[in-house]
N, C-alpha and C positions, 0 to 999 in steps of 0.2 A: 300318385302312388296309392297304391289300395290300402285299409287297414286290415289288420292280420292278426287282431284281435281274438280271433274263433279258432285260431290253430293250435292244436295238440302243444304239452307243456315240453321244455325242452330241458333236455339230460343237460344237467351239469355235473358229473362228476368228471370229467378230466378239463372244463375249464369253469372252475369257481366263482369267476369273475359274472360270467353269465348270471347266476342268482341275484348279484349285485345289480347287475343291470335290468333282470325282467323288472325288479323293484322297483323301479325309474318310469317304467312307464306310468303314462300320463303326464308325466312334468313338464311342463309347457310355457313357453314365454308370456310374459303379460303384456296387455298390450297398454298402448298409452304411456307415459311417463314410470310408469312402475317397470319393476326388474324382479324376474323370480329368484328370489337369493338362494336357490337350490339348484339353478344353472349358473349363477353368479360360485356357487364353491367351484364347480366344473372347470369352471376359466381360471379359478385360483391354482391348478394344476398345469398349467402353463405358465412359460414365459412371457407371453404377451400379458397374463393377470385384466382383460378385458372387463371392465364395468360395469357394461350392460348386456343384457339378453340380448342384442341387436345382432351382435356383433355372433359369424358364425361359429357354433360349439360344437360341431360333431367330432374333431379329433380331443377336443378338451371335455366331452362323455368318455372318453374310450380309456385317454389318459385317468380321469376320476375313477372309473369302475375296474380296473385293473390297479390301483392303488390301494382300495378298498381292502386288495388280497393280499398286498405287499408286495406287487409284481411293479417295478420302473416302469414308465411310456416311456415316450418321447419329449415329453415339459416341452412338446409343441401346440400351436394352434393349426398347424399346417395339415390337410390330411394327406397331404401326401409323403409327411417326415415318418408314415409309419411303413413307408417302401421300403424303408434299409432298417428295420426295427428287426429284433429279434430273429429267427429263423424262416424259412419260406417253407411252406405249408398247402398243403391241397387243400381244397375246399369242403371246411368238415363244421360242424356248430359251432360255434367262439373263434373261430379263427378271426381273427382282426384283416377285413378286408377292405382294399380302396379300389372304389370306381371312378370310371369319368365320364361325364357326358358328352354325348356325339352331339349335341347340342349347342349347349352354352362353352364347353372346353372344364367346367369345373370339376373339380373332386370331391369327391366324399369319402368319408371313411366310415364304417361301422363291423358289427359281428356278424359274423356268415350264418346264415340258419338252413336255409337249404336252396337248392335250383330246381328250377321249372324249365318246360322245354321253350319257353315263352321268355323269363324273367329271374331274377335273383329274390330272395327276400333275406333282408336283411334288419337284423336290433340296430337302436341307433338313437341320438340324439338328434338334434336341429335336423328332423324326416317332416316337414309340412309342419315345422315351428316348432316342435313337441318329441319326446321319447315316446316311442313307437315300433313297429314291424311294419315293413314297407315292403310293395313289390319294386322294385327296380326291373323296366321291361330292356330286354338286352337290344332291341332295337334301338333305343336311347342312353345304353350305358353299356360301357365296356371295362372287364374287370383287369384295372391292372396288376393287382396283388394280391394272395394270403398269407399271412406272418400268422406266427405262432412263438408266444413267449420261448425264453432260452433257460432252462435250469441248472442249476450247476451240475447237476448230475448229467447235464447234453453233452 
């Protein structure tokens, strides 16, 4: 996955949470015996409450940085409990999106930023260890969802 570092800043006004999370990036696991206790709060947003930085955090980013705003997740570690979350949503900046790898079979979850005719790129925690912008190339990843928080006023 490419870094996405150099891409134009992205509109947060209709999902907040996104500010929350460009903020994250760089936060990165540590290696060795140490744990970065700022992906350690992550995992405290779940019910798994996971220890270590090992252990995978990209739905317990997603869940943390949509807390931040007072919006609920999922109090999952799963990313794929963010399928039946909230409302289904086209693919727009912040939408909360889960891929899967034609690969390994795993999932990932993160924020949708934009598509390429090639790849997805997506915000996100546990992207190559680290909060980041990542390409996901659609030859290895297929998108299964985008949700989008529910307001009372939906």
């Amino acid at each position: 996955m490419a870094d996405r570092s150099n891409q134009s800043p992205i509109s947060t006004h209709d999902s907040p949470w996104m500010a929350v999370a460009m903020k994250e990036i760089g936060q990165k696991e540590l290696r060795g015996v140490q744990d970065n206790p700022r992906i350690l709060l992550y995992h405290a947003t779940t019910s798994l409450h996971a220890t270590t930085d090992e252990i995978a955090w990209c739905s317990a980013f997603v869940n943390w940085c949509l807390k931040q705003v007072g919006i609920h997740g999922t109090n999952s570690a799963a990313a794929s409990s963010w399928l039946h979350w909230g409302k289904i949503s086209v693919p727009m900046p912040g939408a909360v999106t889960v891929v899967k790898s034609t690969t390994t079979g795993e999932n990932h979850v993160a924020f949708f930023i934009s598509e390429g005719q090639s790849h997805y790129t997506l915000l996100g925690g546990n992207q190559s260890h680290q909060v980041r912008l990542s390409n996901f190339p659609k030859r290895s990843y297929v998108v299964l969802g985008h949700r989008w928080p529910v307001y009372e006023s939906d």
